[in-house]
C-alpha positions as CSV (number, residue, x, y, z in Angstrom):
1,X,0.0,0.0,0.0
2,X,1.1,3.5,-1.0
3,X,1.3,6.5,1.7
4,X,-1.2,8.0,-0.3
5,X,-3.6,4.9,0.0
6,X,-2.3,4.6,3.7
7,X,-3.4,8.6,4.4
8,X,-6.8,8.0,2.7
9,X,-7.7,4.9,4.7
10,X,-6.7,7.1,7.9
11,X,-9.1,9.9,6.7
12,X,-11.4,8.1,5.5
13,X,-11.7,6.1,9.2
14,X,-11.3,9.4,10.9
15,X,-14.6,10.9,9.1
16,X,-15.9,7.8,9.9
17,X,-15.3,8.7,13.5
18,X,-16.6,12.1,13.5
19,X,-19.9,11.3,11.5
20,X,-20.4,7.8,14.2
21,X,-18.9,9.1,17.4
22,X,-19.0,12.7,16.9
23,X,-22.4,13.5,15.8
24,X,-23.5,10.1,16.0
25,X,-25.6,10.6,12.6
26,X,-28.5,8.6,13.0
27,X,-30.6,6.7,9.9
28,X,-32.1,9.2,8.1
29,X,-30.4,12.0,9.9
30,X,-29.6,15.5,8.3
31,X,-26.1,17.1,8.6
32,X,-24.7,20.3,8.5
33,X,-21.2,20.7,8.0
34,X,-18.7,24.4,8.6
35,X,-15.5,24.0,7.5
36,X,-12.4,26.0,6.1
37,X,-11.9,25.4,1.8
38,X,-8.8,23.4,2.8
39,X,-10.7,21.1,4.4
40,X,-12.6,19.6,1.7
41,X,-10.8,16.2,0.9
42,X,-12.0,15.4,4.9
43,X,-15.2,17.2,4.3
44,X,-15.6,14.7,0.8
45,X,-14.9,11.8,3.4
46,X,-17.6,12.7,5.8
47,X,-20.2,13.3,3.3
48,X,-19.6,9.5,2.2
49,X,-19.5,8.0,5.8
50,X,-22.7,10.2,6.4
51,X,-24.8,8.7,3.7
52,X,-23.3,5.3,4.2
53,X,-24.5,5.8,7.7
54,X,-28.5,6.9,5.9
55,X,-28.3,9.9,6.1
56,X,-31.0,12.0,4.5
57,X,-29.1,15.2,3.7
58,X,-25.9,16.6,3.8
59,X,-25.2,20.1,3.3
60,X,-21.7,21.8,3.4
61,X,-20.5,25.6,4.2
62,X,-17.3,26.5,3.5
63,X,-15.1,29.5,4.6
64,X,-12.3,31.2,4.2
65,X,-10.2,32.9,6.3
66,X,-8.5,35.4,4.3
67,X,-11.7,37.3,3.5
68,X,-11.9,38.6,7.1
69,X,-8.3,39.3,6.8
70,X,-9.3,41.4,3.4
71,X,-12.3,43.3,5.1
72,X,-10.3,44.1,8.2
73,X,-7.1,45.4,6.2
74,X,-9.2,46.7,3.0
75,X,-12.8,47.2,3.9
76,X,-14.4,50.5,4.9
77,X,-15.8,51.4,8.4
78,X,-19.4,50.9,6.6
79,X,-18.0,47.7,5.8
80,X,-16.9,46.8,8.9
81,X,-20.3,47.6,10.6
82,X,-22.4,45.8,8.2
83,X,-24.2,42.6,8.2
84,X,-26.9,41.6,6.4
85,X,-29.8,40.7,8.1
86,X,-30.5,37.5,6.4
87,X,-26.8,36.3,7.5
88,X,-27.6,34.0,10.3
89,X,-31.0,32.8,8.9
90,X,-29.4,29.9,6.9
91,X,-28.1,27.8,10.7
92,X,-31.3,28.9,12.4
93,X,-33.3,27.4,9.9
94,X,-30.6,24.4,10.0
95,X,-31.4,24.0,13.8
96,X,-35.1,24.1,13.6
97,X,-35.0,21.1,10.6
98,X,-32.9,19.4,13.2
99,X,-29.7,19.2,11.0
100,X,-26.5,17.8,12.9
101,X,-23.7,20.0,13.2
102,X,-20.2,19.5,12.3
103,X,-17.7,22.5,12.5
104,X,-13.8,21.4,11.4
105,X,-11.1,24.0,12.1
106,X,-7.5,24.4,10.9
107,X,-7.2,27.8,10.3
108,X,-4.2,29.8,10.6
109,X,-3.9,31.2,14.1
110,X,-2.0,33.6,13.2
111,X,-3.6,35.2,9.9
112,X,-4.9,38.3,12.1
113,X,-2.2,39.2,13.7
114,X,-0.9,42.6,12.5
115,X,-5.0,44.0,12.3
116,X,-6.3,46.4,14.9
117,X,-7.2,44.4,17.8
118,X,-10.3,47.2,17.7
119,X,-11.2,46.3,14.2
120,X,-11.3,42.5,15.0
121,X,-13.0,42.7,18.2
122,X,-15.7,45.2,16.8
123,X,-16.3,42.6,14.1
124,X,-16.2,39.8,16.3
125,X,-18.9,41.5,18.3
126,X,-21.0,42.3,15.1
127,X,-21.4,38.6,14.0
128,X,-21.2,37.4,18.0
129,X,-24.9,39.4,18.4
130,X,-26.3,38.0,14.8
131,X,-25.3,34.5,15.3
132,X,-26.4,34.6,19.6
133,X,-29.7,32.5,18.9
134,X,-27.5,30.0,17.2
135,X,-24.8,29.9,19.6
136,X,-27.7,29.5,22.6
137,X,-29.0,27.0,21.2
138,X,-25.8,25.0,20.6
139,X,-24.8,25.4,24.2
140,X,-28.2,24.3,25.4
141,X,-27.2,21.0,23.0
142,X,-31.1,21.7,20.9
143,X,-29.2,19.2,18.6
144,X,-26.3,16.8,18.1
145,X,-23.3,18.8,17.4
146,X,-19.2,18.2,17.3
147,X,-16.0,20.3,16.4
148,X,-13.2,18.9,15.4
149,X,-10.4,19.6,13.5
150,X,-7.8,19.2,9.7
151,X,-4.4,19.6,9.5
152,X,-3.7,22.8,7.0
153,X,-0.2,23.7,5.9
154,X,-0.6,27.3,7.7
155,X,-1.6,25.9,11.3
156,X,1.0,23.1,10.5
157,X,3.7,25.7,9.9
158,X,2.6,27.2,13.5
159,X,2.9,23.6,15.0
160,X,5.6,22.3,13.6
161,X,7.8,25.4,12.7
162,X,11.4,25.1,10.7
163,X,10.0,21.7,9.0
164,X,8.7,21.4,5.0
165,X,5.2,22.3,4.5
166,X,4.5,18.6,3.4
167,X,5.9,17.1,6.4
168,X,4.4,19.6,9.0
169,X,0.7,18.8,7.5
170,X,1.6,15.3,7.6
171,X,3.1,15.7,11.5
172,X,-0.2,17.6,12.2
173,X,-2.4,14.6,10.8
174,X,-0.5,12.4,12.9
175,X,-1.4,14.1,15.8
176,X,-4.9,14.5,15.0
177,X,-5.1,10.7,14.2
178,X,-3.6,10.1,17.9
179,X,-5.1,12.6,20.5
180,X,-8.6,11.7,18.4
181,X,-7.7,7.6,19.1
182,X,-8.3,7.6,15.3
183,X,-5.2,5.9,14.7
184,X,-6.4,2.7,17.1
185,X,-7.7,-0.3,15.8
186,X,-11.4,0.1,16.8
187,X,-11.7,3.9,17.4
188,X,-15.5,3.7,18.5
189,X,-14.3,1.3,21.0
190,X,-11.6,3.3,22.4
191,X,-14.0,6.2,22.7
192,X,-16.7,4.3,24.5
193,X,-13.7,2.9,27.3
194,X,-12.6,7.1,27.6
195,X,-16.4,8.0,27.2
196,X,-17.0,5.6,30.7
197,X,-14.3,6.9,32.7
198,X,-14.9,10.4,32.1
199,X,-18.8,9.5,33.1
200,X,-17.7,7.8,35.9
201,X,-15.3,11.3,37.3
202,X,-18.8,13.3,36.3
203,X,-21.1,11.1,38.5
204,X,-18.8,11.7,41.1
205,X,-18.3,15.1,41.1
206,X,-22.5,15.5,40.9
207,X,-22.8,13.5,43.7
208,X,-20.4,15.4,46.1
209,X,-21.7,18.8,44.9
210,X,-18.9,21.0,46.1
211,X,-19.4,24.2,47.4
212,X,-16.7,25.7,45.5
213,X,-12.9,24.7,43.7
214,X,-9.4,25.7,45.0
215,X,-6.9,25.4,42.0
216,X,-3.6,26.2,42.7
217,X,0.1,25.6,40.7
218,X,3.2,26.5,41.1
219,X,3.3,29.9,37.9
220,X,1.2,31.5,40.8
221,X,-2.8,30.5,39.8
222,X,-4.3,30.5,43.6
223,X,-8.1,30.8,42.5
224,X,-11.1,29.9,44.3
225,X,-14.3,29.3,41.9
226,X,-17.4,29.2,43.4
227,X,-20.7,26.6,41.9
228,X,-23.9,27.3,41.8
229,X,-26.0,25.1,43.9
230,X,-27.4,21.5,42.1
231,X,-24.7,22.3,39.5
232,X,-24.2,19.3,37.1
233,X,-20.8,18.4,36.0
234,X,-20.6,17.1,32.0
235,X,-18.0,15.6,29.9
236,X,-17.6,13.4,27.1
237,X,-20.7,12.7,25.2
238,X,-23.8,14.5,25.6
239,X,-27.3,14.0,24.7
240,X,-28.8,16.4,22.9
241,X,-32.9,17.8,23.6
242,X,-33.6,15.7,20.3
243,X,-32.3,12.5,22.9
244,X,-29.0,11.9,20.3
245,X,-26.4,11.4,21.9
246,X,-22.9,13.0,20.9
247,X,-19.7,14.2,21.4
248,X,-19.5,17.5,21.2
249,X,-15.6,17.9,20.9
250,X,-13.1,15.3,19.2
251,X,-10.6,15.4,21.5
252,X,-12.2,15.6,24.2
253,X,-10.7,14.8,27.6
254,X,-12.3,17.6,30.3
255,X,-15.0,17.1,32.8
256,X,-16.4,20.9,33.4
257,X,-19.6,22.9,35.2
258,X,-20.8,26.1,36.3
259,X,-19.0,28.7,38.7
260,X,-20.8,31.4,40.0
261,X,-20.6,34.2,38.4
262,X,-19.8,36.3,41.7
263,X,-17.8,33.6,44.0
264,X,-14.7,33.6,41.9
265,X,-11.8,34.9,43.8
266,X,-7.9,35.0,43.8
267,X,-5.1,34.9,41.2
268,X,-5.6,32.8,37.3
269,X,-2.0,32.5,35.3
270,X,-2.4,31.0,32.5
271,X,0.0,27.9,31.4
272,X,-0.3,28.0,27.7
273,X,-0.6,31.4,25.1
274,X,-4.1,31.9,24.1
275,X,-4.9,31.9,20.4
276,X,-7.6,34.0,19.8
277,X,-9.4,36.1,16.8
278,X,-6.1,35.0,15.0
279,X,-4.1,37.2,17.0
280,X,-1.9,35.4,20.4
281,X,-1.8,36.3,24.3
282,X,1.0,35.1,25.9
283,X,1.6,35.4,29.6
284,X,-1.7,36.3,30.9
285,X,-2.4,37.0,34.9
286,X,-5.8,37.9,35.8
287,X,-6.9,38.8,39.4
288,X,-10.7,37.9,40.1
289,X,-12.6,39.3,43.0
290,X,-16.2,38.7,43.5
291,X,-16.7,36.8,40.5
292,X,-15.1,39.9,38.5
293,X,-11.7,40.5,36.4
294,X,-10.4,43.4,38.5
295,X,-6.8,43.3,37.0
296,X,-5.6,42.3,33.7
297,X,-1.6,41.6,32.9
298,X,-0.4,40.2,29.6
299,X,3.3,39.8,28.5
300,X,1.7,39.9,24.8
301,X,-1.7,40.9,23.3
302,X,-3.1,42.6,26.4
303,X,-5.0,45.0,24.3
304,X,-6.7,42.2,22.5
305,X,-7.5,41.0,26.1
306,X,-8.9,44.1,27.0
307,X,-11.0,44.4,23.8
308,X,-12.4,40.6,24.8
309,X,-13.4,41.7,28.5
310,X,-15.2,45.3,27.2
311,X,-16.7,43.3,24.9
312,X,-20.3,43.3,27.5
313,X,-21.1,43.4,31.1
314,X,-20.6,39.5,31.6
315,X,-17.2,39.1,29.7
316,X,-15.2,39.5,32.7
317,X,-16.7,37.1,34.0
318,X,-16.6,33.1,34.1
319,X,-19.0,31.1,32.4
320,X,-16.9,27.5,32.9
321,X,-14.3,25.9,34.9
322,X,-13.4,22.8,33.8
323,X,-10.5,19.7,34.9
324,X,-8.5,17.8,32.6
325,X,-5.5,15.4,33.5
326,X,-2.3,16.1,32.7
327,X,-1.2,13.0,31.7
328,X,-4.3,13.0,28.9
329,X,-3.2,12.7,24.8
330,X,-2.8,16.3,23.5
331,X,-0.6,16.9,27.0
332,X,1.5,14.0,25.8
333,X,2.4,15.5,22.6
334,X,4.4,18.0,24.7
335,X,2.9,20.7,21.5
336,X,1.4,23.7,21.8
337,X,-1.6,23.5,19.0
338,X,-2.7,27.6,18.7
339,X,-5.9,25.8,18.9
340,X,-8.2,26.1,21.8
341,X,-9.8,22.5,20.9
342,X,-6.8,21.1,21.1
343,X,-5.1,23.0,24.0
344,X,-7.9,23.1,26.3
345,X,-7.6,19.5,26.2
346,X,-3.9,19.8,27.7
347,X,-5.0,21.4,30.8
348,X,-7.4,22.1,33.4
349,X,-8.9,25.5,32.3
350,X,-11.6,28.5,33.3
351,X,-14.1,30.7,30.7
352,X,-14.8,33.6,30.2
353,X,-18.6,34.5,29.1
354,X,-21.3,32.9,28.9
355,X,-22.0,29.7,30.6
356,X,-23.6,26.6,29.4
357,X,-27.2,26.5,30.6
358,X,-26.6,22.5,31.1
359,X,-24.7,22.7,33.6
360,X,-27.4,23.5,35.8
361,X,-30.8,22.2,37.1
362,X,-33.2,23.9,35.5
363,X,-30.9,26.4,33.5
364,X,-33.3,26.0,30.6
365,X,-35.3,28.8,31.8
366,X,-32.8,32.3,31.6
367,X,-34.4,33.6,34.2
368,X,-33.7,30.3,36.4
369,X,-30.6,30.6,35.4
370,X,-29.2,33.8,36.1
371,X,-31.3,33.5,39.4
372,X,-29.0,30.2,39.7
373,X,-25.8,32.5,39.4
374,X,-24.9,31.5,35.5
375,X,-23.3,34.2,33.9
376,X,-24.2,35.5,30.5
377,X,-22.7,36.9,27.6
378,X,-21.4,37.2,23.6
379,X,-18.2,35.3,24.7
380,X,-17.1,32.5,25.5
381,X,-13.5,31.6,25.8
382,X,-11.3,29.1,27.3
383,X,-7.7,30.0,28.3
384,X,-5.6,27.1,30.1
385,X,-4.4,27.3,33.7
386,X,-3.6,23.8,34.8
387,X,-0.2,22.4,34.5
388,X,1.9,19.0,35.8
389,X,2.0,20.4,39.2
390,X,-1.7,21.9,39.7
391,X,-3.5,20.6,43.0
392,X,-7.5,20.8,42.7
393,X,-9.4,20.9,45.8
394,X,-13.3,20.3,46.1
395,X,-14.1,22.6,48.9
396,X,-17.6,21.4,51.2
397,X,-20.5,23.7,52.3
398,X,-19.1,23.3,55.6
399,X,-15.6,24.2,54.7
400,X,-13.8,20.7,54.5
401,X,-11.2,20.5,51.7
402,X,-10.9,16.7,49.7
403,X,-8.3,16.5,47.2
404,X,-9.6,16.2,43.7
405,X,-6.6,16.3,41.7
406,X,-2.7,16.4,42.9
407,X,0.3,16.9,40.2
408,X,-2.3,17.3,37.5
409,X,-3.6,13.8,37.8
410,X,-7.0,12.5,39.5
411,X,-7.3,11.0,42.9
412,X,-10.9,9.9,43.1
């Protein structure tokens, strides 16, 4: 067998992966698919497994990256403000047909780099407000959904710098087919053995219902994050209000719930740069008191931070906290990915924004929720904290401290 035959078997299993485990596409299911242009020999593979797998419809949306680089650098402040109303009507109607959702990334984390961080966060802002129905109904899980991700040569380059476009993409796919357990003989299998034990640390965690978190590490995070009461902790798959159940993120090794949006206190470093509108943060501190960002430091891209916490009341703010082992597959490939899929899977991390309405009882209802302590918002980002030396603490009503994690690894 050829590379080339080798590669297409690989991809062709890995579609298979994302259209079975991923959005587990059901007979006679519809999909959506978002993904980059570069992205279409996967995309090509998906649509196959899909209607192998009966699928009724499949439609695809592609992007490119390099026309919001072209309005940012070239496109008047008209331009930049303008949105027709009709853009976000195409994914609503998706949703209410109950189409499936795939997104794949790959972009190039660093194609916006040298645009006015103003520029990017107004426009980020713009299409944040037109697209909120969609994204609320996503993180309520109204259907079966799943990111994951393509190797492309600019996001290679990033990965891999110094090597031959050819072999970076190919490095890249390699590590794709690992930390996604694509590579393994029976990859459903593996994911239903990590899908267990990641049920099993959820079922815990809801049982206990801490009070509140201590996370601690040795670059100087010493935060405390309050949880809403009958907080539910999720991780893995998840099952969707049309009873599908998926797996919203491919890797996916975290177990995460709800702080409250006003019991988050103390000092967050993060342990990995933040890639983020295309543009990177590097060395960010952040000081929380009362559930609030009160002081901001960033060795690079503190501006851009800035823009992201102005961008609404609830920015600076947490939405998510959520634990991952060190020891878990994108952590082993000792890479930095410029990819918050991929990186938030490397390390116990918090969120900025909004808050997923699951992660509650009863956080269907807004007003339940915010009652509840959720916090809302346009945003939501993750940014990585945990590293091989973090200590997690589930702290009791009463005040008694059990050790959840020590040296980045589980003890329960």
């Amino acid at each position: 067998m050829t590379s080339a035959e080798e590669f297409g078997n690989r991809l062709a299993q890995y579609a298979k992966l994302l259209v079975h485990t991923g959005v587990n596409l059901p007979q006679g299911g519809k999909l959506l698919v978002n993904a980059p242009l570069e992205a279409a020999p996967l995309v090509r593979e998906v649509i196959r497994a899909a209607y192998r797998a009966g699928a009724l419809d499949v439609r695809v949306n592609y992007h490119d990256g390099h026309q919001a680089l072209a309005l940012c650098q070239e496109g008047s402040a008209e331009a930049l403000a303008y949105l027709p109303g009709w853009a976000a009507l195409e994914a609503e109607k998706a949703l209410e047909d109950g189409y499936a959702r795939l997104s794949v990334v790959g972009e190039d984390p660093g194609l916006l780099a040298g645009v006015s961080p103003e520029k990017v966060a107004a426009r980020s802002k713009l299409v944040a407000q037109a697209m909120r129905p969609v994204s609320e109904a996503l993180a309520g899980f109204a259907v079966n959904w799943c990111v994951a991700a393509m190797s492309t040569p600019a996001w290679a380059a990033r990965v891999f710098p110094g090597l031959a476009e050819a072999e970076a993409v190919a490095r890249l796919w390699d590590a794709i087919f690992t930390v996604t357990r694509a590579d393994q003989p029976d990859p459903v299998a593996a994911w239903n053995i990590h899908l267990a034990e990641l049920e099993r640390v959820c079922a815990l965690l809801n049982q206990k219902q801490y009070a509140s978190l201590h996370l601690k590490s040795e670059l100087g995070t010493d935060l405390t994050v309050g949880l809403v009461e009958h907080h539910i902790w999720q991780g893995g798959a998840e099952t969707a209000r049309n009873g599908i159940r998926a797996v919203p993120n491919l890797p996916t090794d975290e177990v995460f719930t709800m702080p409250h949006r006003e019991r988050v206190d103390g000092w967050a470093v993060a342990s990995k740069p933040l890639s983020l509108r295309g543009q990177l943060i590097e060395g960010i501190r952040v000081r929380f008191e009362r559930g609030r960002a009160v002081e901001v430091q960033a060795a690079t891209g503190q501006d851009t931070l800035q823009k992201l916490l102005d961008t609404d009341e609830g920015a600076a703010q947490l939405g998510e906290v959520a634990l991952v082992k060190a020891s878990a597959p994108v952590a082993q490939t000792g890479r930095l990915f410029f990819n918050t899929l991929f990186d938030e899977n490397a390390a116990s991390h918090i969120a900025l924004g909004r808050c997923y309405p699951t992660n509650v009882q009863g956080g269907e209802d807004p007003e339940a929720l915010k009652a509840a302590g959720g916090n809302d918002s346009l945003i939501h980002v993750d940014w990585m904290i945990g590293t091989p030396q973090t200590d997690v603490d589930g702290v009791t009503a009463s005040g008694e401290r059990e050790p959840l994690m020590r040296g980045g690894e589980w003890v329960i």
